[in-house]
PASEBA-1860 file (N, C-alpha, C; in nm, 3 decimals):
! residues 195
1> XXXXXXXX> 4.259/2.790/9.100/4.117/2.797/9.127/4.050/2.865/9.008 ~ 3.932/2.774/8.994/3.838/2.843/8.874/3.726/2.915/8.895 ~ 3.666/3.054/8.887/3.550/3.087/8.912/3.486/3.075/8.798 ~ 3.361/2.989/8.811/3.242/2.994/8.782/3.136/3.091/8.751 ~ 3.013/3.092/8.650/2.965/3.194/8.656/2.846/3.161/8.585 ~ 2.734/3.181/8.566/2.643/3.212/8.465/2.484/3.200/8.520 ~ 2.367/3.151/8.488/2.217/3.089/8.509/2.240/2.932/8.540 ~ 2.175/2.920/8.600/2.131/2.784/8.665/1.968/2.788/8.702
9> XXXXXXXX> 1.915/2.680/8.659/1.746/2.621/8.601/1.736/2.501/8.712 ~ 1.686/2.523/8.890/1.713/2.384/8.985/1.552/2.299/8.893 ~ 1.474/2.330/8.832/1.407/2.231/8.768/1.468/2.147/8.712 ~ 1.596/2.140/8.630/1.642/2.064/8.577/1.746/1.984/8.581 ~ 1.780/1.996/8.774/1.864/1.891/8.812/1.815/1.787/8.769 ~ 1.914/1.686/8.800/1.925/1.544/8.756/2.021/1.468/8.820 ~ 1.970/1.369/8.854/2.095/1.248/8.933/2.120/1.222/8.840 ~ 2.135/1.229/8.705/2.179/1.174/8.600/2.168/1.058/8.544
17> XXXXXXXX> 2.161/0.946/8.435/2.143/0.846/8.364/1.924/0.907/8.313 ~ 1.918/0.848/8.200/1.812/0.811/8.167/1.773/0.898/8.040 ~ 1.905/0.963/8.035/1.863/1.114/7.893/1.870/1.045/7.775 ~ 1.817/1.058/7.722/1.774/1.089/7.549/1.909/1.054/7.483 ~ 2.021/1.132/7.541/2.192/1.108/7.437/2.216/0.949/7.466 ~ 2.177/0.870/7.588/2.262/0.768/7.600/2.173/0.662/7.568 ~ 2.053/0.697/7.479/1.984/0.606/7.437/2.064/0.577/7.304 ~ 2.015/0.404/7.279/2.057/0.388/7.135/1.982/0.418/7.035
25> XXXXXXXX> 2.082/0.417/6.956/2.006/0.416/6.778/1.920/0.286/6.776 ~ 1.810/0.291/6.716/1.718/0.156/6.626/1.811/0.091/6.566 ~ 1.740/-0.025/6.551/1.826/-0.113/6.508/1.835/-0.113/6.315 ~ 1.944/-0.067/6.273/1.890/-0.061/6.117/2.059/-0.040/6.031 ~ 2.020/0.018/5.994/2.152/0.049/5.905/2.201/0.170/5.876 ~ 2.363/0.201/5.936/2.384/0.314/5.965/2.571/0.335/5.842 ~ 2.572/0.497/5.836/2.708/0.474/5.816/2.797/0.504/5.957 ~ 2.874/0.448/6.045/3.031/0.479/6.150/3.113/0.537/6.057
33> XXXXXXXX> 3.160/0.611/6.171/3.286/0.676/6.107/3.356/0.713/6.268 ~ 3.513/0.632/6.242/3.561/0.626/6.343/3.614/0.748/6.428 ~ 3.568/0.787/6.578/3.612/0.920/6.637/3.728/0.904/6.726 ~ 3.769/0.798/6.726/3.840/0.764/6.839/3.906/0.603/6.860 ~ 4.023/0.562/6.878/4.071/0.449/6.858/4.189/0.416/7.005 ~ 4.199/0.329/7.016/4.322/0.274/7.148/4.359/0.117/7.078 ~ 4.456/0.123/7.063/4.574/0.012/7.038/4.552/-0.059/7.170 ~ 4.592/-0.240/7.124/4.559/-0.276/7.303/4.643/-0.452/7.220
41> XXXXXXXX> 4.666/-0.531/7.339/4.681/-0.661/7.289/4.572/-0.745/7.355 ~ 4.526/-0.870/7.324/4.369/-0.924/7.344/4.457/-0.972/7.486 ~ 4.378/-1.040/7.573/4.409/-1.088/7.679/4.441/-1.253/7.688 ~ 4.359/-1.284/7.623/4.405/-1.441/7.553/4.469/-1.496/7.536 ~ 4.500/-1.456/7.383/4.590/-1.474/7.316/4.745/-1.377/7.273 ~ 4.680/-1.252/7.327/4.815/-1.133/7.337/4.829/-1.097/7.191 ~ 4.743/-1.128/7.073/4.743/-1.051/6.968/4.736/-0.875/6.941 ~ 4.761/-0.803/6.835/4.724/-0.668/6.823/4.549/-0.715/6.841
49> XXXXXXXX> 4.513/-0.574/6.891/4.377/-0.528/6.867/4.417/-0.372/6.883 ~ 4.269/-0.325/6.774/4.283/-0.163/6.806/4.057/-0.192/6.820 ~ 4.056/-0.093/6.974/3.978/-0.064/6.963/3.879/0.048/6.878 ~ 3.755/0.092/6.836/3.777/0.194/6.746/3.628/0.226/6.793 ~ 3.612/0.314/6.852/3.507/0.422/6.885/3.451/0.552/6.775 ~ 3.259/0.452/6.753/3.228/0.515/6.626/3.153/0.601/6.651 ~ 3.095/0.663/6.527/2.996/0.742/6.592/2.966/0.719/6.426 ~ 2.797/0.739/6.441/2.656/0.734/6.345/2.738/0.843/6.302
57> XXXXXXXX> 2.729/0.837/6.140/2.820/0.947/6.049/2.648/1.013/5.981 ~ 2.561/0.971/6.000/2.420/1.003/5.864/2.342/1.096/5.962 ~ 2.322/1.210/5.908/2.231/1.315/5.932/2.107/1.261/5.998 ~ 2.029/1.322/6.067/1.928/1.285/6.125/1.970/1.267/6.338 ~ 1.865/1.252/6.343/1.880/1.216/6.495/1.893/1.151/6.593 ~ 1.987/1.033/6.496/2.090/0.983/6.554/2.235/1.032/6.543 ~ 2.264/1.107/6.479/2.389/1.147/6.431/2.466/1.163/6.552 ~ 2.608/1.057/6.541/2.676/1.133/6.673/2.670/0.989/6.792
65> XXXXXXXX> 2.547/0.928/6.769/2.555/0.859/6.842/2.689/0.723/6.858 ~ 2.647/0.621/6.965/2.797/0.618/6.994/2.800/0.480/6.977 ~ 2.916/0.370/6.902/2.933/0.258/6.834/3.061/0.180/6.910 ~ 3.067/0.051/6.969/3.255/0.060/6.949/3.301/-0.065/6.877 ~ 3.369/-0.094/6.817/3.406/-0.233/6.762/3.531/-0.260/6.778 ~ 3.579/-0.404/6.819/3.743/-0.424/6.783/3.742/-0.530/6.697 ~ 3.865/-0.501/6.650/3.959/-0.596/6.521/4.061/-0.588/6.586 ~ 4.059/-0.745/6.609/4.152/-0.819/6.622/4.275/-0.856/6.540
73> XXXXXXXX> 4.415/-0.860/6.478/4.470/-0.929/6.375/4.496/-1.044/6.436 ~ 4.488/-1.111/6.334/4.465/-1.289/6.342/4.548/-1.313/6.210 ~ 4.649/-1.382/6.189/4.733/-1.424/6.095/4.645/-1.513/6.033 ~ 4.681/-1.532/5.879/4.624/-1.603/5.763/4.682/-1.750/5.821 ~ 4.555/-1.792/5.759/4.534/-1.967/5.826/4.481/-1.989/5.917 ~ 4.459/-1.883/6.027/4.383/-1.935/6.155/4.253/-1.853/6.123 ~ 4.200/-1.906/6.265/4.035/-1.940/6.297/4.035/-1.782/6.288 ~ 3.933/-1.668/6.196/3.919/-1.543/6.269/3.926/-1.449/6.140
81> XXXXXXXX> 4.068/-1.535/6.076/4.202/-1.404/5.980/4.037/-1.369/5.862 ~ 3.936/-1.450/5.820/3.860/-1.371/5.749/3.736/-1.279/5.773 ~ 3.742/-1.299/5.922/3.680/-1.121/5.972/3.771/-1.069/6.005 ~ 3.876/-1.066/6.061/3.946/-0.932/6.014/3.948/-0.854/5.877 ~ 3.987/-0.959/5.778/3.976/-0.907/5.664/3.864/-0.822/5.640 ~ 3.750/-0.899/5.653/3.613/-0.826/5.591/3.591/-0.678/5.673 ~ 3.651/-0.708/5.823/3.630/-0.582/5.876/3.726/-0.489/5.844 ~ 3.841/-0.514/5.813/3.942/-0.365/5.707/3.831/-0.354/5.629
89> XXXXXXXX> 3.815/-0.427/5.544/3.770/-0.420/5.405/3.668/-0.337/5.407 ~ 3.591/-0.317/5.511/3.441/-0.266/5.522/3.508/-0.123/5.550 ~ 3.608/-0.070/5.625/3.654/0.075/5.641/3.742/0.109/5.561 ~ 3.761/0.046/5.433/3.836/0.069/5.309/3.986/0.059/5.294 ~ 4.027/-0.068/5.356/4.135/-0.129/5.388/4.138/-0.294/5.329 ~ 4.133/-0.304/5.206/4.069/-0.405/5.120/4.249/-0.500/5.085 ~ 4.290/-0.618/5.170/4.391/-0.646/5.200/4.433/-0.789/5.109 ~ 4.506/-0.847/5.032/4.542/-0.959/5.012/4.719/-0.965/4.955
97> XXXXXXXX> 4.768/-1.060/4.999/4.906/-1.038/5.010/4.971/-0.964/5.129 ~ 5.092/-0.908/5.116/5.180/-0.833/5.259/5.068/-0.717/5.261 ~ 5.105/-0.659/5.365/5.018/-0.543/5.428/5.091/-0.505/5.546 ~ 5.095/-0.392/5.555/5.158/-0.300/5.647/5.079/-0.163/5.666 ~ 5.002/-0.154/5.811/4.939/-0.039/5.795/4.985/0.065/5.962 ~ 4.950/0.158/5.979/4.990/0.195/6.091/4.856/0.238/6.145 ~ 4.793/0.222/6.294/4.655/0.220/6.334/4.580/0.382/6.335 ~ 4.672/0.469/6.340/4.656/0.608/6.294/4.572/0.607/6.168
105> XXXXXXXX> 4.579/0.499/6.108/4.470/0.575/5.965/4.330/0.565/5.975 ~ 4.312/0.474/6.068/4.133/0.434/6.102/4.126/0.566/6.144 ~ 4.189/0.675/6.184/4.095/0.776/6.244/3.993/0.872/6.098 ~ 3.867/0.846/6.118/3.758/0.952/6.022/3.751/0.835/5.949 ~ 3.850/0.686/5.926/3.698/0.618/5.822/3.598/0.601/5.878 ~ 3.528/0.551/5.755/3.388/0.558/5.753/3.306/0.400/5.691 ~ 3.268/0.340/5.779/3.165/0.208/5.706/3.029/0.162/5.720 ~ 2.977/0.097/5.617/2.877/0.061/5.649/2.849/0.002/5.758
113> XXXXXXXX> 2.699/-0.051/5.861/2.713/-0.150/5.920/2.604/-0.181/5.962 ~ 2.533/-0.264/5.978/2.400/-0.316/6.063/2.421/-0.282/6.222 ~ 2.393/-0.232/6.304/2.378/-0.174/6.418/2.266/-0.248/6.442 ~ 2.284/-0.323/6.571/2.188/-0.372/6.672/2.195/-0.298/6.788 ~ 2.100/-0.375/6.870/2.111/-0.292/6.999/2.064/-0.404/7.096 ~ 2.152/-0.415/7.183/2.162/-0.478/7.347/2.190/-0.421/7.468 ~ 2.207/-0.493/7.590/2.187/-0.428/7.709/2.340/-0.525/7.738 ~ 2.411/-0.389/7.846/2.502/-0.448/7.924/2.477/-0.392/8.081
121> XXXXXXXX> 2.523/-0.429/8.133/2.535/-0.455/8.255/2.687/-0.437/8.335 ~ 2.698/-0.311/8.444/2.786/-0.229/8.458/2.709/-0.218/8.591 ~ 2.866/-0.262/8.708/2.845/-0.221/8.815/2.991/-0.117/8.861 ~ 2.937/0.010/8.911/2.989/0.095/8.958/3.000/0.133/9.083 ~ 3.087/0.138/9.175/3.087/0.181/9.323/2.961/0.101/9.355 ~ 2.934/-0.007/9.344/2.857/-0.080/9.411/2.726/-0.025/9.359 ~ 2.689/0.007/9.263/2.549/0.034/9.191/2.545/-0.038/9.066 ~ 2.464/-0.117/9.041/2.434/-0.145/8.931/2.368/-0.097/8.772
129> XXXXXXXX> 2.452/-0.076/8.691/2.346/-0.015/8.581/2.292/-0.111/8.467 ~ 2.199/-0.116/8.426/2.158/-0.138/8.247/2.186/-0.046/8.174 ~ 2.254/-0.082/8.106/2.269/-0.012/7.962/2.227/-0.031/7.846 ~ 2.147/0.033/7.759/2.120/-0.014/7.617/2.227/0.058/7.549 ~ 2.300/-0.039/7.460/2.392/-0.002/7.339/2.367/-0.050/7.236 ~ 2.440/0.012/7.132/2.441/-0.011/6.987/2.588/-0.107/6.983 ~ 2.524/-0.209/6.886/2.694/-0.314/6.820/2.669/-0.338/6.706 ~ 2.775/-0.371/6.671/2.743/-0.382/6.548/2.737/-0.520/6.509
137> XXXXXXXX> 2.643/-0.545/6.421/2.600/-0.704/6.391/2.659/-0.751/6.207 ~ 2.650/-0.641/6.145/2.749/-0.689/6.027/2.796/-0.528/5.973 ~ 2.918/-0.573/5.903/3.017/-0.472/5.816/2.935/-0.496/5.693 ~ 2.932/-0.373/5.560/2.907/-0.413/5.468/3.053/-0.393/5.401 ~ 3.055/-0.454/5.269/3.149/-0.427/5.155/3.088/-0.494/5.044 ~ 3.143/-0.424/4.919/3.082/-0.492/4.763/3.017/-0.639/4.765 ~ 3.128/-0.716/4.851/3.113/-0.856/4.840/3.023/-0.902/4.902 ~ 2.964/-0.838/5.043/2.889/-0.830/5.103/2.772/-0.703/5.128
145> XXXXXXXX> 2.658/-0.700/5.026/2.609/-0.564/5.004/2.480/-0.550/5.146 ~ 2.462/-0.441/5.165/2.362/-0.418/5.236/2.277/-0.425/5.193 ~ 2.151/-0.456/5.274/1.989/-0.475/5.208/1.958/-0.390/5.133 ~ 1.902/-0.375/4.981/1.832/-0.299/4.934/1.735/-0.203/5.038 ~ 1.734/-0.081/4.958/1.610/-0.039/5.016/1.484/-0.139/5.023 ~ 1.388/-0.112/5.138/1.284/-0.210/5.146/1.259/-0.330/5.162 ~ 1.404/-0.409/5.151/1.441/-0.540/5.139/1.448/-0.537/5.336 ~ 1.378/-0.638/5.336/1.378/-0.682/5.501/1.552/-0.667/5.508
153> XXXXXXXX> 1.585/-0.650/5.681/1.715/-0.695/5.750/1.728/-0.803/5.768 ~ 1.825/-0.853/5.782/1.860/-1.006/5.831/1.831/-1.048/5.998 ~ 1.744/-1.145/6.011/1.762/-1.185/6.175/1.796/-1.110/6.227 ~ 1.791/-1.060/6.336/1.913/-1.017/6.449/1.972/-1.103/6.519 ~ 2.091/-1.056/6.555/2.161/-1.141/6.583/2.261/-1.097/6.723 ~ 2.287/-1.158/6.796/2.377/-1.170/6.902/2.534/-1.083/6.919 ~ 2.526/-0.990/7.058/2.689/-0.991/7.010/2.793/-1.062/6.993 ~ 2.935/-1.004/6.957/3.024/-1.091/6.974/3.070/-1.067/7.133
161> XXXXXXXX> 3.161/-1.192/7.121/3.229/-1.191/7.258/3.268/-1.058/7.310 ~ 3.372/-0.987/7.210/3.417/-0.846/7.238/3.297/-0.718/7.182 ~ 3.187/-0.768/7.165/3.123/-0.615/7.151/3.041/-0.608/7.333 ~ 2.921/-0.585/7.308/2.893/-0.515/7.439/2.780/-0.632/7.441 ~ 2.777/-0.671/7.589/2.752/-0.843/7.674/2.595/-0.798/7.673 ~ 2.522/-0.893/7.661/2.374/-0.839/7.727/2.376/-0.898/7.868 ~ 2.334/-0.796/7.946/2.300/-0.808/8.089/2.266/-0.963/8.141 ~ 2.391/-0.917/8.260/2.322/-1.073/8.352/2.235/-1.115/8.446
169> XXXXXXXX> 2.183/-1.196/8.503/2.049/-1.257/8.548/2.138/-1.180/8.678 ~ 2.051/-1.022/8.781/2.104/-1.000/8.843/2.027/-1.053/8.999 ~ 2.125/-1.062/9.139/2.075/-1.134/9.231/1.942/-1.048/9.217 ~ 1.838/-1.152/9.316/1.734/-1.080/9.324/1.705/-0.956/9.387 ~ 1.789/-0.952/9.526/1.805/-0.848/9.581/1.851/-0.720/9.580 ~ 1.949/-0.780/9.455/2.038/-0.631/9.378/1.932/-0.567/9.266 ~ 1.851/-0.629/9.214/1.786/-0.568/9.093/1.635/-0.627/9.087 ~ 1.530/-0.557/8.999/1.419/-0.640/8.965/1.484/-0.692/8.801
177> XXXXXXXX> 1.339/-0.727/8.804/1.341/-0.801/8.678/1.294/-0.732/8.575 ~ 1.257/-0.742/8.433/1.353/-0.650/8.336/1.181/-0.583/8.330 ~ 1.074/-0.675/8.341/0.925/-0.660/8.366/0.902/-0.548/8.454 ~ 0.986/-0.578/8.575/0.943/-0.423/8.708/0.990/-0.366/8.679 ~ 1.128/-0.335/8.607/1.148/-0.224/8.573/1.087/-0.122/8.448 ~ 1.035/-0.146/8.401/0.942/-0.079/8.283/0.808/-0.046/8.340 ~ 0.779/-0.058/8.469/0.631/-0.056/8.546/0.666/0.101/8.575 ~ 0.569/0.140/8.616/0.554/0.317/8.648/0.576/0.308/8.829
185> XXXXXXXX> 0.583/0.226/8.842/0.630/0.227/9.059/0.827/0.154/9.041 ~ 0.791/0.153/8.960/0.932/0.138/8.982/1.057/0.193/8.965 ~ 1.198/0.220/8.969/1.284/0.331/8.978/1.333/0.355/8.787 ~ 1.309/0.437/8.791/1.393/0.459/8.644/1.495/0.409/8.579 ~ 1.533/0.395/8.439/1.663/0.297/8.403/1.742/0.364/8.384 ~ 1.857/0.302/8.477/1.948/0.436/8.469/2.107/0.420/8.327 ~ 2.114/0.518/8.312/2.203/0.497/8.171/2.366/0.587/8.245 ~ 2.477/0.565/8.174/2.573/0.583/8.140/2.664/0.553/8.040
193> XXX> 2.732/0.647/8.016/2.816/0.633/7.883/2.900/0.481/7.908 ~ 2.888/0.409/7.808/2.899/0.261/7.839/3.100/0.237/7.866 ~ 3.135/0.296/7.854/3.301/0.319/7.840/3.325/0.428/7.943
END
């Protein structure tokens, strides 16, 4: 048993979701730097994947915030093997010929990346949430440089299959629509850590 102890503020209960941390970053260009990773095989096809949980590496007030991406390995010749590549390449794993790496080293790199932001959709104990997240929409590397300063972004663009889904058309009865919910009579959007 643990005793407890200190001040407590009942103004500032909270049912929780809707804070400020589990909002995303703007959509723009950030450096990741990986905090966290899980080894996994895809479900598919039963290839390696390592998942890799980022976080905004650049000062300011997003810093910290929260990213996830997987890489897949996909053998040379098939459909895929040159985003994998580009995505080592972008966390400084720049590959041609044999390669042998162990997934322990992604922990603390660091890459460029275009960060978008979408909504998923997460039902819990029978509650439904929206989520806005950050994905990432491109890696940079030499070969592929990021926009100049001032230089417009590219389109936005869609996730992938494996980043984070935008929300589905929910029954009517389970949810409003994306319109009532942004109205002032209607219930707040509720957030959770998307993982």
């Amino acid at each position: 048993m643990a005793k407890w102890g200190g001040q407590a503020d009942a103004s500032a209960e909270s049912a929780g979701g809707g804070g400020g941390n589990f909002q995303p970053a703007p959509r723009g260009v950030y450096t990741i730097q990986v905090a966290d990773f899980k080894d996994g095989t895809t479900k598919e096809s039963g290839r390696n994947k390592v998942d890799l949980e980022c976080e905004i590496a650049d000062e300011g007030e997003n810093l910290g915030k929260k990213v996830w991406l997987t890489i897949t390995q996909i053998p040379k010749g098939e459909k895929g093997h040159g985003i994998m590549v580009h995505q080592l390449h972008a966390f400084g794993l720049a590959l041609d010929g044999d390669y042998e790496f162990d997934t322990n080293w992604f922990q603390g790199q660091r890459a460029r990346a275009l960060l978008g932001v979408t909504t998923r959709e997460k039902v819990k104990e029978g509650r439904t949430y929206i989520n806005e997240v950050n994905f990432v929409e491109e890696l940079y590397t030499e070969n592929h440089p990021e926009p100049e300063a001032g230089e417009d972004l590219p389109p936005p663009r869609e996730p992938r299959k494996h980043a984070a889904q935008p929300a589905k058309a929910a029954p009517k009865a389970a949810a409003q629509p994306p319109a009532a919910a942004s109205s002032a009579k209607s219930a707040p959007k509720q957030y959770e850590v998307p993982f």
